[in-house]
C-alpha positions as CSV (number, residue, x, y, z in Angstrom):
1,X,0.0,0.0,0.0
2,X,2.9,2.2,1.1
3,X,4.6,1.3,-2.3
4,X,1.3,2.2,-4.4
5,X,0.9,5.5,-2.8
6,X,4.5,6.8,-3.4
7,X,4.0,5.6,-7.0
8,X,0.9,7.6,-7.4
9,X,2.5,10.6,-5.3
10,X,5.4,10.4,-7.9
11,X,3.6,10.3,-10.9
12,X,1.3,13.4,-10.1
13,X,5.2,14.7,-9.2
14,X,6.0,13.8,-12.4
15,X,2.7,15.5,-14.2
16,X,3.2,18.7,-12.4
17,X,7.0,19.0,-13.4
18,X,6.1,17.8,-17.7
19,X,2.2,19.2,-18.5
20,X,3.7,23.0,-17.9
21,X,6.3,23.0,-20.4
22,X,3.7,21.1,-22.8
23,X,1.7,24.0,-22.6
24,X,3.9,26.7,-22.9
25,X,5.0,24.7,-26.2
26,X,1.2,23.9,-27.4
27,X,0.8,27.8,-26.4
28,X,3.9,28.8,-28.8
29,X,3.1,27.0,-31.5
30,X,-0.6,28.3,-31.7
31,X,1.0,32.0,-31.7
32,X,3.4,30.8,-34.4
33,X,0.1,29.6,-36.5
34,X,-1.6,32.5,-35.9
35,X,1.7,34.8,-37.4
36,X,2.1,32.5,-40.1
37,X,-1.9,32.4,-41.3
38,X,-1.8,36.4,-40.7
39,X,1.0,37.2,-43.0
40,X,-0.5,34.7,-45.6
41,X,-3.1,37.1,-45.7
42,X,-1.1,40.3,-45.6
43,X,0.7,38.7,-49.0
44,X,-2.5,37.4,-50.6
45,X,-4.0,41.2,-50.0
46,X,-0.8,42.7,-51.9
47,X,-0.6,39.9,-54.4
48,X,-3.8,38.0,-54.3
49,X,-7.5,39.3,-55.8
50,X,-9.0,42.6,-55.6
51,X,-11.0,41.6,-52.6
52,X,-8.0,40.9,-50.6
53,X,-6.4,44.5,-51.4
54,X,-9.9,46.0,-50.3
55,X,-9.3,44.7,-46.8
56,X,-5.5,46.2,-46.6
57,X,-6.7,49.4,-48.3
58,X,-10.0,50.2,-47.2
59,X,-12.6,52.8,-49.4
60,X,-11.8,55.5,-47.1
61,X,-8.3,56.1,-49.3
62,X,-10.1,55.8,-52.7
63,X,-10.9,59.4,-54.4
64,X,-13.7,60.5,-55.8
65,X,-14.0,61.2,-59.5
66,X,-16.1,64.1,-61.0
67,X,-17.9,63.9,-64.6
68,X,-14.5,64.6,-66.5
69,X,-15.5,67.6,-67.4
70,X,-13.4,71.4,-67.4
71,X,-14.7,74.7,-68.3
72,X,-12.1,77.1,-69.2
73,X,-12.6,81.0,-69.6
74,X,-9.6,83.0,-71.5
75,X,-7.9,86.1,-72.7
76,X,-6.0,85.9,-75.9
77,X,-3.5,88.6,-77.1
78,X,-2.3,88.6,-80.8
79,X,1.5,88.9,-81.5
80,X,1.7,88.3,-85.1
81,X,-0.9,89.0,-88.2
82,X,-1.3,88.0,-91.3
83,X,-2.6,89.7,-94.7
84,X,-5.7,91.8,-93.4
85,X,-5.1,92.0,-89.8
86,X,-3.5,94.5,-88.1
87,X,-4.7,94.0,-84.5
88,X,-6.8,91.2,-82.4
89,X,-7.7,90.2,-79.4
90,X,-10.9,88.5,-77.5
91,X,-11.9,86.5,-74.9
92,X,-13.3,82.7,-75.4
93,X,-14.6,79.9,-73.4
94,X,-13.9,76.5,-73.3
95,X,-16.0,73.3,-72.3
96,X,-13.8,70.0,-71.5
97,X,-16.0,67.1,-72.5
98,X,-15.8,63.4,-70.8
99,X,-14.5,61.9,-73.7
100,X,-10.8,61.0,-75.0
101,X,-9.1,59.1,-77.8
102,X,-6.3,57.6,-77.3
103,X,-3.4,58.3,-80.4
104,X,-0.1,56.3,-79.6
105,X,0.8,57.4,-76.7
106,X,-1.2,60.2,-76.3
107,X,-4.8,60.3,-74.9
108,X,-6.7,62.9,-76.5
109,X,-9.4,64.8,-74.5
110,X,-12.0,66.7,-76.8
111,X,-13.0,70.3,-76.0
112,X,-15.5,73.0,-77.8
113,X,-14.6,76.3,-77.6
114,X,-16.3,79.6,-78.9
115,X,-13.7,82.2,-79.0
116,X,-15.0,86.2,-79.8
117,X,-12.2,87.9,-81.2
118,X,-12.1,92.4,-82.4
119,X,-9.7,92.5,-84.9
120,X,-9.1,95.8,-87.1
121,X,-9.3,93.9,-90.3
122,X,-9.0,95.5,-94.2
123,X,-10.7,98.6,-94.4
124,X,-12.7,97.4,-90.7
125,X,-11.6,98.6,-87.9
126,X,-12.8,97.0,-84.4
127,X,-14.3,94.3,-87.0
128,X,-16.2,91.2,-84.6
129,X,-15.4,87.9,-85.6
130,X,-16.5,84.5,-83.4
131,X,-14.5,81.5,-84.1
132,X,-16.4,77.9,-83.2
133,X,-14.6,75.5,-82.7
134,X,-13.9,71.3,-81.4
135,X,-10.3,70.8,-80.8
136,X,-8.2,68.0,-79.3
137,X,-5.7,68.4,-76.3
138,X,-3.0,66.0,-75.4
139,X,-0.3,66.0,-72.6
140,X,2.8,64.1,-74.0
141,X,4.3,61.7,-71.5
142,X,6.6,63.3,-68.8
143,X,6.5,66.4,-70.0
144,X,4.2,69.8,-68.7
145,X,2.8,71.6,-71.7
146,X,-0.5,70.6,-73.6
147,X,-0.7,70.1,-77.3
148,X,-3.6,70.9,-79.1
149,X,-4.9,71.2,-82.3
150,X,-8.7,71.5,-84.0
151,X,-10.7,73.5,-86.5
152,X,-14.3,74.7,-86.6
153,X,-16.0,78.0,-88.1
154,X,-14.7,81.8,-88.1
155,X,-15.9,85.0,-89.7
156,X,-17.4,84.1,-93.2
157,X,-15.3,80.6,-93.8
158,X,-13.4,78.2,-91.9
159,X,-10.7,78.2,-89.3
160,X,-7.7,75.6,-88.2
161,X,-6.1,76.0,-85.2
162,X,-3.2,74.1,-83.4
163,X,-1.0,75.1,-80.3
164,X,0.6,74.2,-77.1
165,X,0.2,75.6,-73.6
166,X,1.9,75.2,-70.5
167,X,-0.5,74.2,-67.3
168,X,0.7,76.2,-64.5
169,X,-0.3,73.8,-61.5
170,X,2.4,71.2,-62.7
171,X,4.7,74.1,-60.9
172,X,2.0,75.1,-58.7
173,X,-0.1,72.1,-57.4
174,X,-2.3,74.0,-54.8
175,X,-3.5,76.4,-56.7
176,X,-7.8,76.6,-56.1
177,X,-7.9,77.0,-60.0
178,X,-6.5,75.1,-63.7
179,X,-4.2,77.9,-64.7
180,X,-2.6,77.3,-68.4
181,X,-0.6,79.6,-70.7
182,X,0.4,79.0,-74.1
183,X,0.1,80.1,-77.9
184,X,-1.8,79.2,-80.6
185,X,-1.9,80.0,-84.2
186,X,-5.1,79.9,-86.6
187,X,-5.7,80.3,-90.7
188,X,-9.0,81.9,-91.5
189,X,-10.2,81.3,-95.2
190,X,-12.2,84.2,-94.7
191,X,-12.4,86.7,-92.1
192,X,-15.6,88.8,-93.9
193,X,-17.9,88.4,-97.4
194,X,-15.7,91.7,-98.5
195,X,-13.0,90.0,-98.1
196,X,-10.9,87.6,-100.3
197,X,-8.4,85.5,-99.1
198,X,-6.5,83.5,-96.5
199,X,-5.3,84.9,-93.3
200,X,-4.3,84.1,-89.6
201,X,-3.0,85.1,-86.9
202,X,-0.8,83.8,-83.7
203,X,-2.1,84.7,-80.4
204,X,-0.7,84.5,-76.7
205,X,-3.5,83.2,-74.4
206,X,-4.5,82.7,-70.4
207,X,-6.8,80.5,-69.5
208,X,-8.4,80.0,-66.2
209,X,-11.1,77.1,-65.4
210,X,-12.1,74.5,-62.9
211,X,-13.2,70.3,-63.3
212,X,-16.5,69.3,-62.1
């Protein structure tokens, strides 16, 4: 009897002294799952499906995107005349529509634009012409000026314009406003019924305008 109850004694001895580190090991290895299984997940989010990267970047980092459209109003000063013209100068507007077509490398966005220029023209002097137009606009890869380009109606015929501008918020990214300056140049086939003739004109221009 003595014997049986120092080998029971022992073995509880012998339970109390082993099941401790067996649990701190069990414990461990649970942790170490629970790492493991967590950066699974972490790697699945960056690499995995899009419903993975929703969960490591939530909605509240997404932006919201307006209807892709700008509208633009501008001053344009002329520097240089052709046969006819002796002076010019107007203001115009400019509608950014949501639409683009992509040329190489460029993507085109498509704008309409009525531009009201007073030019003392022939024998008229403070004549009004309005130039209507659809151009394109394009902003070459790694570099900050616009290219554009388009045609339309002026005066008693048909204009073609083309350009480039400069968009001052690549230099100046908080400004409130889209601030771009640039030149353009534009052929008229005819500027009035009393006239005959080709002309143009190249004009320095400022335009300010806001997306929405």
């Amino acid at each position: 009897m003595k014997r049986f109850r120092y080998f029971l004694f022992s073995m509880l001895f012998v339970l109390l002294a082993v099941m401790p580190p067996v649990f701190a090991q069990e414990e461990a290895a649970v942790e170490e799952e629970a790492v493991v299984e967590e950066a699974a997940v972490v790697e699945e989010a960056v690499w995995g499906d899009d419903a993975a990267a929703e969960e490591v970047a939530p909605a509240e980092t997404a932006k919201a995107t307006g209807s892709g459209m700008t509208i633009s109003a501008g001053y344009g000063m002329g520097l240089a005349h052709g046969e006819y013209i002796t002076s010019s100068s107007g203001m115009g507007l400019v509608v950014g529509l949501p639409v683009s077509l992509p040329i190489g490398p460029l993507d085109v966005s498509i704008s309409a634009a009525v531009l009201a220029n007073t030019m003392d023209a022939g024998p008229e002097t403070g004549a009004s012409i309005t130039q209507i137009m659809v151009f394109g606009m394009a902003n070459p890869p790694g570099m900050p000026i616009v290219l554009m380009g388009g045609g339309g109606m002026a005066g008693s015929g048909l204009v073609v314009a083309g350009g480039l501008g400069v968009p001052v918020n690549a230099f100046a990214p908080d400004l409130p406003v889209n601030v771009m300056v640039g030149v353009n140049a534009n052929i008229l086939t005819a500027i009035d019924d009393n006239i005959d003739g080709n002309t143009g004109y190249v004009s320095g221009f400022l335009m300010v305008g806001t997306s929405f």
